[in-house]
VOSE-482360 format. One record per residue (C-alpha): residue in one letter; x negated, y, z. Coordinates in pm, 1 decimal. Layout:
REM residues N
<torkol rest="A" c1="X" c2="Y" c3="Z"/>
...
REM end
This chain:
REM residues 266
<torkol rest="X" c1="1933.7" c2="627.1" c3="100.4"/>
<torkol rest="X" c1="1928.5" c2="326.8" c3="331.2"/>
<torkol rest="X" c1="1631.6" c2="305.9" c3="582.9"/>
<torkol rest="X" c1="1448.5" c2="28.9" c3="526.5"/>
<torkol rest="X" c1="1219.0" c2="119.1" c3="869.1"/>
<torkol rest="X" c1="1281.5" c2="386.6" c3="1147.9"/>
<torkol rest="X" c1="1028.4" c2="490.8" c3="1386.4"/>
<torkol rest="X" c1="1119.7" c2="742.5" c3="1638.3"/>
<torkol rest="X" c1="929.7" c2="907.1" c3="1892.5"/>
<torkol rest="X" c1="722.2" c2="581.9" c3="1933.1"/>
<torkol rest="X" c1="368.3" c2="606.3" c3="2140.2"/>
<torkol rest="X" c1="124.2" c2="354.0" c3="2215.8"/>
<torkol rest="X" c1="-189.2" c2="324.4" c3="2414.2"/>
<torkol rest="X" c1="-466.4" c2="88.1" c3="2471.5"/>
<torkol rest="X" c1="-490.8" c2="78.1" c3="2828.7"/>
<torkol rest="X" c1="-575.9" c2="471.9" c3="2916.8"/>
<torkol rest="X" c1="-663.7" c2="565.6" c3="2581.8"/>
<torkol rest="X" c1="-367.6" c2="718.9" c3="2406.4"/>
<torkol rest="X" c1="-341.5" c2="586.0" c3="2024.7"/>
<torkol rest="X" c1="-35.5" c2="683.9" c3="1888.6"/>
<torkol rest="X" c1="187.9" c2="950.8" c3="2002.1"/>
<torkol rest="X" c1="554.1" c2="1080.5" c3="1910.9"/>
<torkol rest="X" c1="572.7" c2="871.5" c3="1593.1"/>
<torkol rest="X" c1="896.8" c2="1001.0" c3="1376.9"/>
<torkol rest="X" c1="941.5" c2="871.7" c3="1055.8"/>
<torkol rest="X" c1="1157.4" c2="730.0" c3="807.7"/>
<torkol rest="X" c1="1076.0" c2="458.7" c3="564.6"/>
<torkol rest="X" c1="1403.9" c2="469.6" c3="243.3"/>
<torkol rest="X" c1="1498.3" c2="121.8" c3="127.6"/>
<torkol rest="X" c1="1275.3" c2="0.9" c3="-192.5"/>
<torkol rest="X" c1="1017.8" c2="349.8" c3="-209.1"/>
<torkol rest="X" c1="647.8" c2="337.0" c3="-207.5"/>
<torkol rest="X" c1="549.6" c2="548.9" c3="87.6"/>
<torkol rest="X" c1="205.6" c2="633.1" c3="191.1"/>
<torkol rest="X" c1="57.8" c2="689.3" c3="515.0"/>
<torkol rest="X" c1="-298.1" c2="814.1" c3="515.7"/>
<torkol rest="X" c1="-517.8" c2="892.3" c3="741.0"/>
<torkol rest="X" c1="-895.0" c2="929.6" c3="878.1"/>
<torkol rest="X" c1="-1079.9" c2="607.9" c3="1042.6"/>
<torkol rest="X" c1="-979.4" c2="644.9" c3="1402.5"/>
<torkol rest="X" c1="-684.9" c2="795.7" c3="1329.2"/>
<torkol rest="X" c1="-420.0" c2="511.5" c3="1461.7"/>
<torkol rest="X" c1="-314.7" c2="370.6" c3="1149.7"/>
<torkol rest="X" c1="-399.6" c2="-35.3" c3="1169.7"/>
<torkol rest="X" c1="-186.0" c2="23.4" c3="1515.4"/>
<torkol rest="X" c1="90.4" c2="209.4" c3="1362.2"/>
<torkol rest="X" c1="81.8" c2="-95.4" c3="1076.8"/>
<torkol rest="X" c1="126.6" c2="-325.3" c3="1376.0"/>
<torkol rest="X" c1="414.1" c2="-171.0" c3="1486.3"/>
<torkol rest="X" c1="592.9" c2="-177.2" c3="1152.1"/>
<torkol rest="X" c1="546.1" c2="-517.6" c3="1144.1"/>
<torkol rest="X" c1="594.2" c2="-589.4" c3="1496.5"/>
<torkol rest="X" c1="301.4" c2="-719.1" c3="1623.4"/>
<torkol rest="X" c1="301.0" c2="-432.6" c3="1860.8"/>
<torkol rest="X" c1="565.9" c2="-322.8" c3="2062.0"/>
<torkol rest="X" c1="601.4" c2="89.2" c3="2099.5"/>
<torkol rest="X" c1="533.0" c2="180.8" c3="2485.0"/>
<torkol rest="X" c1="790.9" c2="447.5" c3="2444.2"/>
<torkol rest="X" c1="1022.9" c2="514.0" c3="2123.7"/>
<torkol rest="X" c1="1167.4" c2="264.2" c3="1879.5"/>
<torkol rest="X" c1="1048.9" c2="82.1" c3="1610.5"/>
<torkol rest="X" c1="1381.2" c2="-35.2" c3="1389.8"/>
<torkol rest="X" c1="1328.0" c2="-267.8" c3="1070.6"/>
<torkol rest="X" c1="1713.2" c2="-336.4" c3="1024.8"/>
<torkol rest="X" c1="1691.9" c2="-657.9" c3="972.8"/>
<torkol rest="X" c1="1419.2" c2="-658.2" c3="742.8"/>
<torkol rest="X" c1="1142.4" c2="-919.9" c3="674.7"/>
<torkol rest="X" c1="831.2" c2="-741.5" c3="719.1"/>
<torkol rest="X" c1="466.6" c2="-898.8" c3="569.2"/>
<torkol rest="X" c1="116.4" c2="-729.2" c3="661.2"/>
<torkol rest="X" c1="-158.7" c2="-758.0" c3="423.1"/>
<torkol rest="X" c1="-483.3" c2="-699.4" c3="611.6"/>
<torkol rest="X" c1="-775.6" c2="-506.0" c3="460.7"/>
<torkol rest="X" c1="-919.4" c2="-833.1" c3="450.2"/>
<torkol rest="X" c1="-725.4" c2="-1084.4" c3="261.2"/>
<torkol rest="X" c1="-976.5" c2="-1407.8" c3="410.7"/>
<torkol rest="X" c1="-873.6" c2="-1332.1" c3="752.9"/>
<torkol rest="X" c1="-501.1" c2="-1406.9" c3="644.4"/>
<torkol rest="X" c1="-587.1" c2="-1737.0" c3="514.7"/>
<torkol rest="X" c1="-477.9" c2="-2053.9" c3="664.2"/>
<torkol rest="X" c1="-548.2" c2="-2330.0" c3="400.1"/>
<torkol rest="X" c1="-836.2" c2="-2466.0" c3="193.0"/>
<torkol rest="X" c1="-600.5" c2="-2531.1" c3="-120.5"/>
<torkol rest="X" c1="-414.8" c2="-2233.8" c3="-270.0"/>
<torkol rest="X" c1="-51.9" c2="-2360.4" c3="-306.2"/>
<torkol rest="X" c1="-81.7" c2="-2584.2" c3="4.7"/>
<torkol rest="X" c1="-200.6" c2="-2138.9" c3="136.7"/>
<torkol rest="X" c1="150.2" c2="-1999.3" c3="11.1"/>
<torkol rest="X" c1="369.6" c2="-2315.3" c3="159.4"/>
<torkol rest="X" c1="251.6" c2="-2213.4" c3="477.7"/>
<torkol rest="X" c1="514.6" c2="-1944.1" c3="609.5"/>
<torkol rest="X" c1="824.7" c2="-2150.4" c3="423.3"/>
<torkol rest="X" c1="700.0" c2="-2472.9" c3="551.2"/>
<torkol rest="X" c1="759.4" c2="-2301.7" c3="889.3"/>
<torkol rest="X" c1="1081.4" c2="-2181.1" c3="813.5"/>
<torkol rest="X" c1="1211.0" c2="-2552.9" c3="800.2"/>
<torkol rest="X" c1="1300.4" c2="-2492.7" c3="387.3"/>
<torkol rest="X" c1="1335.0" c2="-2806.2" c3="204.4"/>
<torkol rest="X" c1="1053.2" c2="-2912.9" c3="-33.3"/>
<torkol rest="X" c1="1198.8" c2="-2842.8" c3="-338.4"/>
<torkol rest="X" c1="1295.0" c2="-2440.3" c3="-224.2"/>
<torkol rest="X" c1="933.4" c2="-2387.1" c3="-54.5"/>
<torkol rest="X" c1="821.4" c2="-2534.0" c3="-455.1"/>
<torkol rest="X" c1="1046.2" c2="-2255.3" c3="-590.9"/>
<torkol rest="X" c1="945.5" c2="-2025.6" c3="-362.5"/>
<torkol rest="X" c1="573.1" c2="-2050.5" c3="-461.9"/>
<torkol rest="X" c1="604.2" c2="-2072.5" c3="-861.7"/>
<torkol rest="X" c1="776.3" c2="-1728.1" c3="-774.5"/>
<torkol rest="X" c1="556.6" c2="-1604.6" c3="-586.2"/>
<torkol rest="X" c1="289.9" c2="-1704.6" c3="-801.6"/>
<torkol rest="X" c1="439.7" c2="-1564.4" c3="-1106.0"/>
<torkol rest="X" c1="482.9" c2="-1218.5" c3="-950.5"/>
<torkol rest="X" c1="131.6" c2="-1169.3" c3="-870.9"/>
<torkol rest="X" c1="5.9" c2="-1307.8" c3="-1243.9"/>
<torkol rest="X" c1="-168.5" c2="-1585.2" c3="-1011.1"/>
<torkol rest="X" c1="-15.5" c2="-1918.2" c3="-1162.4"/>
<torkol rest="X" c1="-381.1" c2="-2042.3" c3="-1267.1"/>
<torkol rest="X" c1="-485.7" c2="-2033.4" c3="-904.6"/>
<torkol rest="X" c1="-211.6" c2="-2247.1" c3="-780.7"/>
<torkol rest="X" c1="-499.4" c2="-2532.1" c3="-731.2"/>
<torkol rest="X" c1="-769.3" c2="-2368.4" c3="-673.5"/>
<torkol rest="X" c1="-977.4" c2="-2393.3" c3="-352.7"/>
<torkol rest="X" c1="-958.3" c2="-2097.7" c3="-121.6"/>
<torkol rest="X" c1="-1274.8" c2="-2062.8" c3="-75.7"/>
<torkol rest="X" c1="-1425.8" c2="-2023.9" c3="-421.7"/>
<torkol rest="X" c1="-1195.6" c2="-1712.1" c3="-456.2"/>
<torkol rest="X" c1="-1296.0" c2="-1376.1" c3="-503.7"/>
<torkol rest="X" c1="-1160.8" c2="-1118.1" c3="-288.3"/>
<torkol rest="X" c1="-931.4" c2="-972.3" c3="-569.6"/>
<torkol rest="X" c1="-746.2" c2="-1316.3" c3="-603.7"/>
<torkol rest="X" c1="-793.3" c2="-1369.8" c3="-243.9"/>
<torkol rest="X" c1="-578.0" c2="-1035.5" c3="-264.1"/>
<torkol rest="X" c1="-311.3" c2="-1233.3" c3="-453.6"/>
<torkol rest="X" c1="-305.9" c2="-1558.0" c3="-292.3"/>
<torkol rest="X" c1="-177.0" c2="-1314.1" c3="29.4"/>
<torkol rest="X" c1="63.5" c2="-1153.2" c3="-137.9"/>
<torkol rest="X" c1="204.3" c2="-1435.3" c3="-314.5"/>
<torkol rest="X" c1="231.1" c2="-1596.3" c3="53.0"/>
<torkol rest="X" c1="405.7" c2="-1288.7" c3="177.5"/>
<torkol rest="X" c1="650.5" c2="-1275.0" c3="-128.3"/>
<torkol rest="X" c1="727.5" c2="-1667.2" c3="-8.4"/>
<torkol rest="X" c1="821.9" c2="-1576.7" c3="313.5"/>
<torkol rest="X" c1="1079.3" c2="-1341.5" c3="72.9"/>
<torkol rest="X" c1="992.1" c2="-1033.5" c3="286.6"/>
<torkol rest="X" c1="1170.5" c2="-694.0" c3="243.2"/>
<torkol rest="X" c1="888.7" c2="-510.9" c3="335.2"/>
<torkol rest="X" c1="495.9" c2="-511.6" c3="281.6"/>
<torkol rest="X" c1="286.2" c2="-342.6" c3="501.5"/>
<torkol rest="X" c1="-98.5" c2="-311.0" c3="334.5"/>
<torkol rest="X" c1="-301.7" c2="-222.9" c3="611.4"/>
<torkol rest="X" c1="-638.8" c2="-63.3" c3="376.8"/>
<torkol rest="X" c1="-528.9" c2="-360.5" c3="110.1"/>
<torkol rest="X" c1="-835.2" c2="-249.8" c3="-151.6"/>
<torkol rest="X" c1="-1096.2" c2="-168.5" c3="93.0"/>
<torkol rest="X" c1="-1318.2" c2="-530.9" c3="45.8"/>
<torkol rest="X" c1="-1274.4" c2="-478.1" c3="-353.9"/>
<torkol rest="X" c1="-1448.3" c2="-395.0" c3="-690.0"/>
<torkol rest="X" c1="-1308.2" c2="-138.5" c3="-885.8"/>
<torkol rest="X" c1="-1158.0" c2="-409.1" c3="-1122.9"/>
<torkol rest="X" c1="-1006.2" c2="-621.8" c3="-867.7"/>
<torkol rest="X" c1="-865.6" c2="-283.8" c3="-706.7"/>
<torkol rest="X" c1="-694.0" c2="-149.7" c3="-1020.2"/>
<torkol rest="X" c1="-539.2" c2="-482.8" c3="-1081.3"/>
<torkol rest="X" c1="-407.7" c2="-500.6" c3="-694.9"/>
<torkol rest="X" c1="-283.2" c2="-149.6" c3="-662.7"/>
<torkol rest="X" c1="-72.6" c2="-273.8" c3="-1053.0"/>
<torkol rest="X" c1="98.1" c2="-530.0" c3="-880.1"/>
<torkol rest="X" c1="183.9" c2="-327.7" c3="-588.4"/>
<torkol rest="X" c1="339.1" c2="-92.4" c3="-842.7"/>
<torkol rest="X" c1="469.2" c2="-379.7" c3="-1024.8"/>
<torkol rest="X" c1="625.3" c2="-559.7" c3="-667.3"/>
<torkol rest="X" c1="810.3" c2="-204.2" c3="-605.8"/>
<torkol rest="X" c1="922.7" c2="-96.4" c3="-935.1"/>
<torkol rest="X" c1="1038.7" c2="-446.3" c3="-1070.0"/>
<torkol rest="X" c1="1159.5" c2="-673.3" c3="-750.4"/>
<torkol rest="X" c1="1263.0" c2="-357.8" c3="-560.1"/>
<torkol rest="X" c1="1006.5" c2="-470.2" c3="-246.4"/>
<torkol rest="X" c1="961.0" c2="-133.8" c3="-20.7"/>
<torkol rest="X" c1="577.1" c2="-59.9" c3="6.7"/>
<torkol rest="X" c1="431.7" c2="76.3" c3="309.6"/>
<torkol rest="X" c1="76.7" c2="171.9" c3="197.2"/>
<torkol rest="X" c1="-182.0" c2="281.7" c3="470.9"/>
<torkol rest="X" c1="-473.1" c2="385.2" c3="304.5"/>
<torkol rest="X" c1="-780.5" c2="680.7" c3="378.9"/>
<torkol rest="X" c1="-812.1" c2="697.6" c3="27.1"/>
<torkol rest="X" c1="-558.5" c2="870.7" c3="-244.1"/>
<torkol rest="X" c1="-642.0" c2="724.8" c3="-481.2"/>
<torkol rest="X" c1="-511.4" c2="411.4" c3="-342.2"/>
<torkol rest="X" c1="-170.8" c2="587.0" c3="-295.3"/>
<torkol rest="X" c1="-96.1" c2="709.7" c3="-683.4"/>
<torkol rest="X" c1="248.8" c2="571.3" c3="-661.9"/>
<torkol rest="X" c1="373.7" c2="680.3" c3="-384.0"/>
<torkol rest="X" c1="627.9" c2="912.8" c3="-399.4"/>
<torkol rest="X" c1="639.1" c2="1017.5" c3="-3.4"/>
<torkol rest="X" c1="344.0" c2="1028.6" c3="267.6"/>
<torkol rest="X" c1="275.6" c2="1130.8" c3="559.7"/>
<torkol rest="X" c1="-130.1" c2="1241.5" c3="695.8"/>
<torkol rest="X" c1="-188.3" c2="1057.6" c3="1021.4"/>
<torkol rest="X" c1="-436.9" c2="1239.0" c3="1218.6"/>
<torkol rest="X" c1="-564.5" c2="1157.5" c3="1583.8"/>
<torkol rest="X" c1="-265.7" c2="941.4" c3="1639.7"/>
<torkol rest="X" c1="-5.4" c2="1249.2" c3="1492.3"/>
<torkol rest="X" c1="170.1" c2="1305.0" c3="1186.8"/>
<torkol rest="X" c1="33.7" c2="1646.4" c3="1101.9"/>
<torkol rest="X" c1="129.6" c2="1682.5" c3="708.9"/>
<torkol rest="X" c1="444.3" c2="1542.0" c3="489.9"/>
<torkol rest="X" c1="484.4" c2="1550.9" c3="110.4"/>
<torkol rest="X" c1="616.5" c2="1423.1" c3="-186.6"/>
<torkol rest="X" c1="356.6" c2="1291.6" c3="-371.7"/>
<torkol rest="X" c1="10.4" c2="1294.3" c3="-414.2"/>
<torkol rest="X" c1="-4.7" c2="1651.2" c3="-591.1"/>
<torkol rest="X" c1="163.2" c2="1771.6" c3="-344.2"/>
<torkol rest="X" c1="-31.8" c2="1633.1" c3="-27.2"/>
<torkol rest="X" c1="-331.2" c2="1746.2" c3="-190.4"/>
<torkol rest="X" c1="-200.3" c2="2132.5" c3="-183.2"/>
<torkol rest="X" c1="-98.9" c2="2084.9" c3="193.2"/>
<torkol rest="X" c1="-449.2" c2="1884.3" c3="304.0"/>
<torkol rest="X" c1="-590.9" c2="2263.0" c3="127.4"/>
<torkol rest="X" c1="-436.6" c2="2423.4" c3="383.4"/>
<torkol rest="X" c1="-480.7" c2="2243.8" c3="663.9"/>
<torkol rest="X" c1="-800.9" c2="2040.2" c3="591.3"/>
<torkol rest="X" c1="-832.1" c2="1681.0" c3="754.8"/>
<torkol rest="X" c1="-1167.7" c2="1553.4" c3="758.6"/>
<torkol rest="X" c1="-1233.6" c2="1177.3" c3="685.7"/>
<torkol rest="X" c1="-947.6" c2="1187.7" c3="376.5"/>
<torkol rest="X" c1="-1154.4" c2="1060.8" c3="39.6"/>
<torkol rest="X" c1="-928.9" c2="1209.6" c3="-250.8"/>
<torkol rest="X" c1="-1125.3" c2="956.4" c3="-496.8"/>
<torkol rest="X" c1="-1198.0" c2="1000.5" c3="-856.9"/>
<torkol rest="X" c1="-832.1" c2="968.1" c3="-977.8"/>
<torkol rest="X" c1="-698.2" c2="1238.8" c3="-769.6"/>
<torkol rest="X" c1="-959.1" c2="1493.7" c3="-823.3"/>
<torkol rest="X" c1="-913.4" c2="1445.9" c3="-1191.8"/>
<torkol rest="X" c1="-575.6" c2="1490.0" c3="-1134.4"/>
<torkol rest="X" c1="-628.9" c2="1757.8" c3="-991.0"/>
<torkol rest="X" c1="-834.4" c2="1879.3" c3="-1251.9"/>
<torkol rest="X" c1="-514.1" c2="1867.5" c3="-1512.8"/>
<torkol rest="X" c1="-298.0" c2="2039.6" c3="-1318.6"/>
<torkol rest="X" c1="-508.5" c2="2362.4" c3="-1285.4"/>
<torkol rest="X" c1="-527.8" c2="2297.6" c3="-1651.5"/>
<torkol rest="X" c1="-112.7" c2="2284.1" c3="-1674.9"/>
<torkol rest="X" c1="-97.5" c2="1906.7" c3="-1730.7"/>
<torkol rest="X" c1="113.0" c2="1721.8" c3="-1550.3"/>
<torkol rest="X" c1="124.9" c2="1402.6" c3="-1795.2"/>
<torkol rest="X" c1="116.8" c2="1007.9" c3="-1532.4"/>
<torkol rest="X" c1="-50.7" c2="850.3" c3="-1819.4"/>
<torkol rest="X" c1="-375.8" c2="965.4" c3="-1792.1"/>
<torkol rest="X" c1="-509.1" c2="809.5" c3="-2114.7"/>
<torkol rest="X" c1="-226.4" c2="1061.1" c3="-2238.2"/>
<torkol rest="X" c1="-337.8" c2="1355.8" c3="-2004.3"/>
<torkol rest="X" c1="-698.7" c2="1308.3" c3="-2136.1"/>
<torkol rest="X" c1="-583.8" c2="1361.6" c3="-2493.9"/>
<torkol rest="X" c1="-373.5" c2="1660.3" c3="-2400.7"/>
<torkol rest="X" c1="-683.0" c2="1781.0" c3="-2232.1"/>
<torkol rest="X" c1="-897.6" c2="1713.8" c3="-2572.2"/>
<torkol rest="X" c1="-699.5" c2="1861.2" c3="-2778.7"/>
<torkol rest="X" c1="-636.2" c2="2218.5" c3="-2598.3"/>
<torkol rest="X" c1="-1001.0" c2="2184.8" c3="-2550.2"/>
<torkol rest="X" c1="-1012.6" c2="2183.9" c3="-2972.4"/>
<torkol rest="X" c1="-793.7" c2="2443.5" c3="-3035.3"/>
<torkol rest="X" c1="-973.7" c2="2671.0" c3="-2854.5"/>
<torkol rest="X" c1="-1306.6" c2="2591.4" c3="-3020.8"/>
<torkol rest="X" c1="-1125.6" c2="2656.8" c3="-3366.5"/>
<torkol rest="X" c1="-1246.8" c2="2984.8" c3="-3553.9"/>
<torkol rest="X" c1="-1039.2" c2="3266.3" c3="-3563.1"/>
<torkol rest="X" c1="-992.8" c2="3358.9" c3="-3887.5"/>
REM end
């Protein structure tokens, strides 16, 4: 499959202080990949890089072309305007689009985040879940191959965060957008089907999937990972020979093994 980003052999330091240090790694063209990692551990730099607001000081960063958006772990800083639509025209207007393609451009956007009924709305009376969208939605404008969330759920409730990690899904599955989630939580990175452990500036562990990063991570521990409540109930069904997404569905499995063996033997 087509690389969507390379990084190879890429390092970076802050002055003296070594952050990041023989980065390789392959993003594939429209996958959810994960990167997760303890605080400390280099990964708002590494974001940077994707994205290019960093350069590598040795290695390459390659985006082929790609658009690449950063969401920050908090959405307010990446607000510009006090109205939302006038918010989303931002990054077209600067693109020199006419008026009527920036105004297509933000129904769309709008749309694909379920946020039409904030279109008016001032910024500032937001909460930080549709602060969540409003960045998105100005990302998707910009029509961006790539988004880069940088801890994208960290500032929100548990409501807000279910409904922003569903549109991730949704922006991946449906409009084929490649996700780069960076995250220290799992449970944040459900969907993704590759990631990597970032650990004192190193990738130490790769896997395909969650499941499977949570059998390597047993191995070779990494403290300052939170598996979250998903994932260790995960977990849970697997030792239990489950292995059902749903886990509405998983539950009931669960239930009714859990009845058969409390019927009488006759």
């Amino acid at each position: 499959m087509q690389p969507a980003v390379s990084i190879r052999n890429a390092s970076f330091s802050f002055r003296t202080k070594s952050v990041l240090r023989g980065i390789d790694m392959e993003v594939p063209r429209g996958s959810y990949f994960g990167i997760v990692g303890p605080n400390g551990s280099g990964k708002t730099t590494l974001a940077y890089l994707i994205s290019g607001i960093l350069s590598p000081d040795k290695g390459e960063v390659d985006a082929f072309g790609n658009r690449v958006g950063l969401i920050l772990a908090n959405p307010a800083n990446q607000v510009v305007s006090l109205v939302v639509e006038e918010d989303i025209a931002f990054g077209p207007e600067n693109l020199a689009l006419s008026p009527s393609e920036i105004t297509a451009r933000i129904d769309a956007a709008l749309h694909a985040v379920r946020g039409e009924g904030l279109r008016s709305s001032l910024t500032t009376a937001l909460s930080g879940g549709e602060l969540a969208k409003v960045v998105f939605a100005g990302q998707l404008a910009l029509d961006t191959d790539v988004l880069v969330l940088d801890e994208g759920t960290i500032m929100l409730d548990p409501i807000n965060r279910e409904t922003l990690l569903r549109t991730v899904h949704e922006l991946n599955r449906d409009l084929g957008k490649t996700i780069i989630h960076i995250s220290h939580r799992l449970d944040d990175l459900e969907n993704a089907r590759s990631l990597v452990v970032l650990n004192k500036g190193m990738i130490e562990i790769r896997a395909q999937g969650v499941p499977d990063l949570i059998r390597r991570i047993a191995e070779h521990p990494v403290a300052g990972i939170e598996p979250g409540a998903h994932t260790l109930y995960r977990s849970f069904l697997q030792e239990q020979g489950i292995d059902e997404q749903d886990l509405e569905k998983a539950t009931r499995q669960l239930a009714a093994g859990i009845g058969q063996e409390r019927l009488p033997q006759s």
